[in-house]
N, C-alpha and C positions, 0 to 999 in steps of 0.2 A: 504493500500500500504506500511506495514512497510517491512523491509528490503529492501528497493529500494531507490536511490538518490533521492527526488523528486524536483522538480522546484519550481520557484516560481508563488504562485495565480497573475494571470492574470489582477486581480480588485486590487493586492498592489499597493500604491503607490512609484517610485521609484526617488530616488536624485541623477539623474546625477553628475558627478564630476565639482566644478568650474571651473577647466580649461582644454578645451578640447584637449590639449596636456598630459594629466596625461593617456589615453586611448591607445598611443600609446607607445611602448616602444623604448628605444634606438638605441637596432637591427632593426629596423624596417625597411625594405628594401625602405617605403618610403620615410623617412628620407635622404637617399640617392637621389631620385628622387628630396625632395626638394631641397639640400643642390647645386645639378649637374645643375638644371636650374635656382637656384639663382645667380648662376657665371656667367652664361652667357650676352654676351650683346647683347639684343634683336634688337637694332638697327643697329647696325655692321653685325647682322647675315642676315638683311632683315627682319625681320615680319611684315606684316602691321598690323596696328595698335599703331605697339611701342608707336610712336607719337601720344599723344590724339589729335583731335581734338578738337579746342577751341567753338565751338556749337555743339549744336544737345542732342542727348543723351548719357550720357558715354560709354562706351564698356569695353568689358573684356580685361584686360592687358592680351600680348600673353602668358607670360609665367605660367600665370594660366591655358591655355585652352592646353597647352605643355604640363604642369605635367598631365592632365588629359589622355590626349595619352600615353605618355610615363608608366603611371600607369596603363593602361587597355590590353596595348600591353605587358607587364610585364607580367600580368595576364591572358592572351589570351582572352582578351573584346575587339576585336577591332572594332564593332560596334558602330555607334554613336547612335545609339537610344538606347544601352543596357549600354552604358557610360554615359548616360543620366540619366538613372536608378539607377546608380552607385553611382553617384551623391547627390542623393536625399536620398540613403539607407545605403551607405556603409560610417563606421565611420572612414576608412583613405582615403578615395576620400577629406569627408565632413572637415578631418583635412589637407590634403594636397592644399585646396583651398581655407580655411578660411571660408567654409560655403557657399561658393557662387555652384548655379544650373546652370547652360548654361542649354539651350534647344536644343538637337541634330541636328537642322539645324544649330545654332550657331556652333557648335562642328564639323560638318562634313562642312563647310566653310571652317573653318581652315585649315583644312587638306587637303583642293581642293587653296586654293590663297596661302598655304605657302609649296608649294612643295621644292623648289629648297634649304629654309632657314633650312628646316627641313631636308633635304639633309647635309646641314652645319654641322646643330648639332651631329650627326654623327658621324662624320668627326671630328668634335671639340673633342666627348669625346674619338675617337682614339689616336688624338694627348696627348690627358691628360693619358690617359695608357702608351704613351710612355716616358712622362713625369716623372711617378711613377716606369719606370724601368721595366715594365713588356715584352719589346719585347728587348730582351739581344741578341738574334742569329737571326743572317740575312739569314733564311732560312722558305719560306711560301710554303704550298700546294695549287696550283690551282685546282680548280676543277669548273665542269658546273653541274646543272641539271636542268628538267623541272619544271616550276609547273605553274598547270592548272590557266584558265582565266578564267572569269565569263560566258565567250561564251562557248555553247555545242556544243557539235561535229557535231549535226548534222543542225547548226546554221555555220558551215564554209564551203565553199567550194573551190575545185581545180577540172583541167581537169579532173582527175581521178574519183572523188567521183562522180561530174554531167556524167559521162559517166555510170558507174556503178550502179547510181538512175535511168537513162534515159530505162537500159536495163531492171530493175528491174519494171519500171512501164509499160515500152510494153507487158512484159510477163504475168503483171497482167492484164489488159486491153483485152490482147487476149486472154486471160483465159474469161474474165465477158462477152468478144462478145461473147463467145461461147456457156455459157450457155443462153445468147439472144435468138442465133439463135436456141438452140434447146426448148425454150420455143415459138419460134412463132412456129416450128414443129409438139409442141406437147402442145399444151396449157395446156390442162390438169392437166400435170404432176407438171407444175412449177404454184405455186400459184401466184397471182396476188401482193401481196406484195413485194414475192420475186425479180418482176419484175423490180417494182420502184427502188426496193432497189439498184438492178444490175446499172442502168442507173444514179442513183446518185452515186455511186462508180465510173462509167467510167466518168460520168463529173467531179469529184474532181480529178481524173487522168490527165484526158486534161488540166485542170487547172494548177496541179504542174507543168506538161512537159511543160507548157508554162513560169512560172516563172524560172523552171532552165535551160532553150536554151535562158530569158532573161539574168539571172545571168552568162551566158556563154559564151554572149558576149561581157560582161564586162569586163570577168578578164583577157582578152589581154591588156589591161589600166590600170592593178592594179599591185603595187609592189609584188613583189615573186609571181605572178599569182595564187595568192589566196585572197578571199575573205572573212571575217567576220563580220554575220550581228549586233552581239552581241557588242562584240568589235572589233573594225575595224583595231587596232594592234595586234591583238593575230594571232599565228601562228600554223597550224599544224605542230607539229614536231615529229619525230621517237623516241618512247623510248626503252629501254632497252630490254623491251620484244620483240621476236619475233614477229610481225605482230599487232602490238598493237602504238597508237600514242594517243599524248596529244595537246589540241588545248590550248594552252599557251605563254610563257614565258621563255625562258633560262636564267637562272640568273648564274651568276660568282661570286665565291667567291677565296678570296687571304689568307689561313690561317695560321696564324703562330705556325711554329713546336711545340713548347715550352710550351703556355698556351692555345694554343686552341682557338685563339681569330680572328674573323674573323677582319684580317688589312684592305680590300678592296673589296667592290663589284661594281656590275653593271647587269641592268636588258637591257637583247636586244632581239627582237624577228628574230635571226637568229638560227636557229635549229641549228646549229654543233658548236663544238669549236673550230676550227682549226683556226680562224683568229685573237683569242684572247690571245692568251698566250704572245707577247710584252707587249698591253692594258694592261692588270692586270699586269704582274710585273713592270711597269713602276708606275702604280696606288699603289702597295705595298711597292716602294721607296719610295714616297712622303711620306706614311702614316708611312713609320718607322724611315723615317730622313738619308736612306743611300742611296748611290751613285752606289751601289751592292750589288747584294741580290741571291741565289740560289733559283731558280724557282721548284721546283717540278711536275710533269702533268704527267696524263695517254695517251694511244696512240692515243685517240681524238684531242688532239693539235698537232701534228706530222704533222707540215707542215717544208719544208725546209729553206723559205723567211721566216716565223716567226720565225724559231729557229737562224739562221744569224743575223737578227732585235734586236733581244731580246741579241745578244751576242756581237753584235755593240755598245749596249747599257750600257756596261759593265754589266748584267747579267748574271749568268752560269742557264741555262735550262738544266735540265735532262730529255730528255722525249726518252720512251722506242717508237722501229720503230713498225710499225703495222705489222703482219705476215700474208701476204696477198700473199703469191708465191704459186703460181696456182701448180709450178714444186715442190713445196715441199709438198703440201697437193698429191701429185699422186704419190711421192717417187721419186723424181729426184733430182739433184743437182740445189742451188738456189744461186744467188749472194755472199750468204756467204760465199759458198765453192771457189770463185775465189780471189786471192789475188793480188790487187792493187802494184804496182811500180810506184813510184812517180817519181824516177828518169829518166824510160824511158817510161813512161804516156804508159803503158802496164798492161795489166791483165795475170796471171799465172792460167790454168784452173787446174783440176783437175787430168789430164792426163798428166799436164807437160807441156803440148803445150803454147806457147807466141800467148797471142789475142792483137792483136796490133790496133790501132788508126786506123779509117777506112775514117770519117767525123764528122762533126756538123751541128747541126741544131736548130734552135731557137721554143719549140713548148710550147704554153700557156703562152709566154711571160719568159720563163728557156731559157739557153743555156744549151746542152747534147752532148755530145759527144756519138759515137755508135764504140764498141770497135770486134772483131771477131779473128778467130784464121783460117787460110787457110787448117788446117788439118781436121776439122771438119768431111769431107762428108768419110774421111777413118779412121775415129777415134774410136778405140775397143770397145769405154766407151759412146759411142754416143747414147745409149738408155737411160743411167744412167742421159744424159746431155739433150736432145731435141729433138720433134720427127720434126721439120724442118732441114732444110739442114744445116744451120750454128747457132750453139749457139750469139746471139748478147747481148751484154752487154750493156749495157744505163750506162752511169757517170753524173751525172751534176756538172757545173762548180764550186762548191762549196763543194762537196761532202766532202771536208778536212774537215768542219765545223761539217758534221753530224757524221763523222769516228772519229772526237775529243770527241765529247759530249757520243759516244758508248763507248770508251774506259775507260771516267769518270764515266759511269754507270758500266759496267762490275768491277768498284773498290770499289764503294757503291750499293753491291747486295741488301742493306736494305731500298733505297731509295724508292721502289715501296710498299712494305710494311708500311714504314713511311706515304708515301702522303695519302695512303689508312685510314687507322686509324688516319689520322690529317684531311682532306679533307670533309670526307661522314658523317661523325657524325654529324657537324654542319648541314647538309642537313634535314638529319632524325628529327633531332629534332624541326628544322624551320617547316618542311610540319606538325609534329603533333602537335605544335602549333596552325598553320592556320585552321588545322581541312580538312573534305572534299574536300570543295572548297578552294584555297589558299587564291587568291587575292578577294578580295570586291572591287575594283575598277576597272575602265576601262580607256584604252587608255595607253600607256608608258610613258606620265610623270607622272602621278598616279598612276602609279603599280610599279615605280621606288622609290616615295616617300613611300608608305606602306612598300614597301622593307626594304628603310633607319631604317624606327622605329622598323620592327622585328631585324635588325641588330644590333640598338641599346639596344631594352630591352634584346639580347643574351650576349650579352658586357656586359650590365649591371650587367646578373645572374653569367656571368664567371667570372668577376671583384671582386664582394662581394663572388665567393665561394672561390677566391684565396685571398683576403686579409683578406674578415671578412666585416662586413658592417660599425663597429663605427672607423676601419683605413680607409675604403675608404672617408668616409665623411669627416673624421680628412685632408686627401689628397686634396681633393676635394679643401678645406676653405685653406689649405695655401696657 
């Protein structure tokens, strides 16, 4: 084998180094991991165990069983029985813990009784970036996306799926009576196994139809009238693609323009964002330390009471209106082409004509005003405008709020580009992390808390590539 690097024989014997810190270098990203949970205080944040108990057998201090998450979710191990392994194999587990093995029921305990504390932590190392100066501009991208539960799709159900199973197994069913009845006709032709065979296909049929007209009388009893057998929080919800849905998780994140660093999140199993955009920027003050912050979002948060909310709040929201006019996908004139008079609570149509105040009405819990113009049914341009008799205009009472927030976008055309390229990136890189399936856990305070610590080892990676690792540690210890 000459000319090849060769290794070393197998049967040498070899001398580790006296001290098992010489293995690890300076850089060493977990150096950081140690230096980040030696600061903290384990009893102020909650852990159980902080406090030993005075009998019994000792236990592992939490923030040894901390670095070992913190260090596998770094590294996309978020497994406890592969962090177990981790443990026993790998020579910065074995230096970050002093040698000590937990056994992955130990390990995966942690992670189920210290939700809320590990939630803190979080939380805590945001406040220390903000500490170190890293969030200078009070401006975050919101954004939502799905990601899958441990439940499979076809482990969830609603009206629609049990209705669409139900036709799917009648048509199989009367499919297998059929060739029944043409085997008692014709005995012959159908062999006698085939027969059996038939007749256990239509009893497993009678049996599902039986379990989903139970499961469907349930879910008039069940929140969002849906049901998951898997996890019993996970939600069907619509994604991106056309005709395509994820039985998961929407998660919120808050991120800030500047480093990229996610300031705020939150996992809820409510399929749309429209109710969240105050939530998060109120969530992304606390984490920055201001009292005002520019909101950024796509036209999924585009509600009216949330963008008022959010501006009551001293927030500026920029969110673009959704292009949903029926009149302008068919080539007609649509709300934009009428200009508002604030003075004499009038609209100017397109023809000139004054649509004047008509009535109000209170509908979904809004006041709306309904506005019209008397020329309408002899007006030259009445094809361009409606094909009803009178073009009606809807206002709601606050519409000043939404004609403010348009006008600050139409002055930052770069704002939707911004939120885009600060926003989604974080996402991409969280879901190929998690791999396939996102979440390992079940239920929403657990898939809230797995959340937290991908959020944290993201922080973590952006943090050491904007300072460096032996400045963030040096930061860390002042």
């Amino acid at each position: 084998m000459s000319r090849f690097i060769e290794g070393e024989a197998r049967t040498q014997s070899l001398l580790f180094p006296e001290r098992l810190d010489d293995w690890i270098e300076e850089d060493n990203p977990v150096r950081v991991i140690d230096a980040f949970v030696d600061e903290l205080d384990m009893r102020e944040l909650g852990f159980e165990g902080a406090l030993p108990a005075e009998t019994g057998r000792p236990g592992y201090h939490p923030s040894t069983l901390l670095k070992i998450y913190i260090y596998g979710y770094l590294n996309r191990v978020q497994s406890s029985r592969r962090l177990e392994r981790e443990a026993q194999r790998n020579v910065e587990v074995v230096w970050l813990t002093g040698r000590l093995m937990p056994d992955f029921k130990t390990i995966a305990d942690f992670r189920k009784d210290n939700g809320a504390a590990i939630r803190k932590v979080c939380a805590r190392f945001i406040e220390l970036c903000r500490e170190m100066k890293l969030f200078t501009d009070a401006v975050v991208a919101i954004d939502g996306s799905k990601f899958k539960a441990v439940n499979n799709r076809d482990r969830n159900f609603t009206q629609q799926k049990i209705k669409s199973r139900l036709e799917h197994l009648e048509k199989s069913a009367k499919q297998y009576l059929d060739d029944l009845d043409r085997a008692d006709r014709e005995p012959a032709c159908v062999p006698e196994a085939r027969v059996s065979q038939l007749e256990q296909k239509i009893a497993a049929i009678k049996s599902e139809m039986r379990r989903l007209k139970k499961i469907k009388s349930e879910l008039p009893k069940t929140e969002g009238q849906q049901i998951s057998l898997t996890d019993p929080d996970a939600r069907s919800m619509n994604s991106a693609g056309k005709g395509t849905g994820t039985v998961g998780y929407n998660v919120q994140t808050a991120v800030d323009t500047k480093n990229h660093m996610i300031v705020a999140h939150e996992v809820t199993n409510v399929g749309h964002d429209r109710a969240h955009l105050t939530e998060m920027s109120k969530l992304a003050c606390d984490a920055l330390g201001t009292k005002s912050l520019t909101a950024l979002a796509d036209r999924g948060y585009f509600s009216g009471e949330e963008i008022r909310r959010c501006q009551q709040a001293g927030m500026i929201p920029l969110v673009p209106k959704p292009l949903t006019s029926g009149g302008r996908a068919e080539g007609r004139f649509d709300k934009r082409d009428f200009v508002y008079n604030a003075k004499r609570n009038e609209y100017r149509c397109p023809a000139g004509e004054r649509a004047i105040w008509r009535f109000s009405a209170v509908e979904h819990g809004l006041t709306l005003h309904r506005y019209w113009a008397s020329a309408c049914p002899r007006c030259p341009m009445k094809t361009q405008c409606t094909p009803s008799d009178y073009r009606r205009i809807t206002r709601w009472e606050h519409e000043h709020v939404l004609e403010a927030m348009q006008r600050r976008l139409d002055r930052t055309p770069e704002a939707s580009k911004l939120r885009r390229q600060t926003a989604e990136h974080p996402f991409a890189t969280l879901k190929a992390w998690m791999g396939a399936t996102h979440f390992l856990t079940k239920t929403l305070p657990k898939v809230r808390t797995e959340m937290s610590l991908h959020v944290l080892a993201y922080n973590l990676k952006r943090a050491m590539k904007i300072l460096g690792t032996r400045p963030l540690v040096a930061a860390i210890r002042a």
